[in-house]
N, C-alpha and C positions, 0 to 999 in steps of 0.2 A: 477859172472861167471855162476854161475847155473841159473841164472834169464837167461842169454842169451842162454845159451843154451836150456830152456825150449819153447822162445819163437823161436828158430830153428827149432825144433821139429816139434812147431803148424804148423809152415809155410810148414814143407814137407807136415805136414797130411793135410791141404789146399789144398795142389798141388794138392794130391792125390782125394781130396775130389769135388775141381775142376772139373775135368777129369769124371771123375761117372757122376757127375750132368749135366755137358753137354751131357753124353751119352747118360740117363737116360729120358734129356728134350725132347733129340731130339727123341727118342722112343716114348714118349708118345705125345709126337704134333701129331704123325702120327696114332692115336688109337681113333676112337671114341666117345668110353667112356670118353675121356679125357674132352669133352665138358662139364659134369655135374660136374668137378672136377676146370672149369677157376675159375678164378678171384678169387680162395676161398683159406685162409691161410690153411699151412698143421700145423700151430702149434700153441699152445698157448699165447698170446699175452704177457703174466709173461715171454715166453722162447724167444722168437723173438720179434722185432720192425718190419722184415718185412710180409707183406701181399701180399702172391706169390701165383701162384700152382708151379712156377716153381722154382727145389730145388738150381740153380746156382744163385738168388735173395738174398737164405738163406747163402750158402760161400760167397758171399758177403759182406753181413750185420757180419759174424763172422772176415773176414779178418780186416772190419775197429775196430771192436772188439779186434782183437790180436793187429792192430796200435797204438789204446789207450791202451793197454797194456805194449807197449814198451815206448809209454813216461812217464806211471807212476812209470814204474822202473826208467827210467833214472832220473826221480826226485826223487828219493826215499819214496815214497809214498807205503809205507810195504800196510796199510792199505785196501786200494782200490784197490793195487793190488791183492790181495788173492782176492776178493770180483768177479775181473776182472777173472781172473785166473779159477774158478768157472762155471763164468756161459758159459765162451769158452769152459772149458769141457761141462757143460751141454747140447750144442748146438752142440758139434762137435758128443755126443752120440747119441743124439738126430734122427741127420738126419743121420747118420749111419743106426736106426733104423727106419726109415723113408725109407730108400732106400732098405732097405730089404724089406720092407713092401709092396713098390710100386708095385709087381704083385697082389698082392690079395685086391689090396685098387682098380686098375682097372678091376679086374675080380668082384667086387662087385660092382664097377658104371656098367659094361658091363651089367650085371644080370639085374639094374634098367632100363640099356635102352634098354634091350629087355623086361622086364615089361611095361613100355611107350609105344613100340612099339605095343605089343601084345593089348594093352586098345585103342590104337589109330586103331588099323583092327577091331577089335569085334565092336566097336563104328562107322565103317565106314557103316560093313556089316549090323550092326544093322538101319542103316542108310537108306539101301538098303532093306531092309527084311522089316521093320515094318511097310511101309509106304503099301507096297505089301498084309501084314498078316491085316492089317488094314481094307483094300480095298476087300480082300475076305470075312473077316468078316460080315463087312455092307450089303456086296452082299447076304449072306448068313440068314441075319437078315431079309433083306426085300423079299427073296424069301418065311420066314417062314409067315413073316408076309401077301404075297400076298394068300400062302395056306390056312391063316384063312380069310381073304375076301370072301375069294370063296367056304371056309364050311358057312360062314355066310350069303352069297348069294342067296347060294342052298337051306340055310332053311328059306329064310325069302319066296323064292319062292314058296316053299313047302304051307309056311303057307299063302297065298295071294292065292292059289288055292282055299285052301280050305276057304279063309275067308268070312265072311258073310259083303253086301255091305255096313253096318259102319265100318266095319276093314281093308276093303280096299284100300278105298284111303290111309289110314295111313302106310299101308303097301309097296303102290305101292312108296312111297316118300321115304320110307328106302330102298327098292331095289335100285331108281335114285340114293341117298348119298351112297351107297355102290358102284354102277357103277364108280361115279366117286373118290372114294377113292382108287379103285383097277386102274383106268387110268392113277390117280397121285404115285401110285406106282408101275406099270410096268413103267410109264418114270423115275420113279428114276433109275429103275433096269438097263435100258436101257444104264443112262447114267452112271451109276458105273460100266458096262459093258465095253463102251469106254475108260471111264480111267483107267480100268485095261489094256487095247487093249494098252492106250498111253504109261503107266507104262511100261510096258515090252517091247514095243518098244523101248525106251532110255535107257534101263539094258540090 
């Protein structure tokens, strides 16, 4: 008689347990955060056989739990029932504490996917920016680098003034390689000019 009444008991707090986990599920379908929380168990695999996020999976899995319960009384199986008897309490605490839990278990997925989110725009912006910070760089490189052509131009001219006519022709051939080292780098400038022009025209 106490065996059946026990397993009475379970069955309302089932009902009860029921009820919750449908409210519960269907609350968090509609969250988010709920996404880094699918397809993943909320319990240990020693406390449950099932592999849910959703906790009306887990009353399930306890209700066929309390079934085999009631045939191990009705055959008298003292042994296996306590054993049964056990781990339905376990599970039925369990997700008790499991359902308390469920606001702060989604405020702390919510946290990670506004972390996700925040790496996913800094990663976008930086996307945007570095190609940019890149392009003024070089620009900036070759402008320093065209200012020393043209100090080294001015003194080789200097020195071809003054040079005596075995030093000149030597001299006049490093002014030419200078000319054309400063031609090949005003067209680079030129053209990292335009692709800054292009760049900021598609941002």
């Amino acid at each position: 008689m106490k065996s059946s009444i026990s397993i009475e008991k379970i069955y309302v707090i089932l009902a009860d347990l029921e009820e919750t986990a449908s409210i519960l599920d269907n609350s968090n379908s509609k969250l988010k955060a709920h996404s880094l929380l699918q397809d993943s168990p909320m319990f240990s695999v020693n406390l449950f056989n099932t592999n849910s996020d959703l906790f009306t999976d887990y009353v399930i899995e306890i209700k066929s739990k309390t079934a085999q319960l009631s045939r191990l009384i009705k055959n008298k199986n003292d042994e296996l029932s306590k054993y049964q008897i056990e781990l339905i309490e376990k599970q039925i605490s369990s997700l008790h504490n499991a359902f308390h839990s469920n606001k702060n278990i989604h405020d702390e997925a919510q946290n990670r996917l506004n972390a996700m989110a925040s790496r996913r725009y800094k990663k976008a912006v930086k996307a945007v920016i570095q190609p940019s910070q890149n392009l003024y760089q070089n620009l900036s490189e070759h402008h320093e680098f065209e200012r020393r052509l043209l100090q080294m131009l001015q003194d080789k001219e200097q020195e071809r003034v003054q040079a005596s006519s075995a030093t000149f022709n030597k001299l006049s051939q490093d002014v030419l390689t200078l000319h054309q080292r400063l031609g090949r780098c005003r067209q680079a400038i030129s053209k990292i000019e335009a692709d800054i022009v292009k760049f900021e025209s598609r941002n």
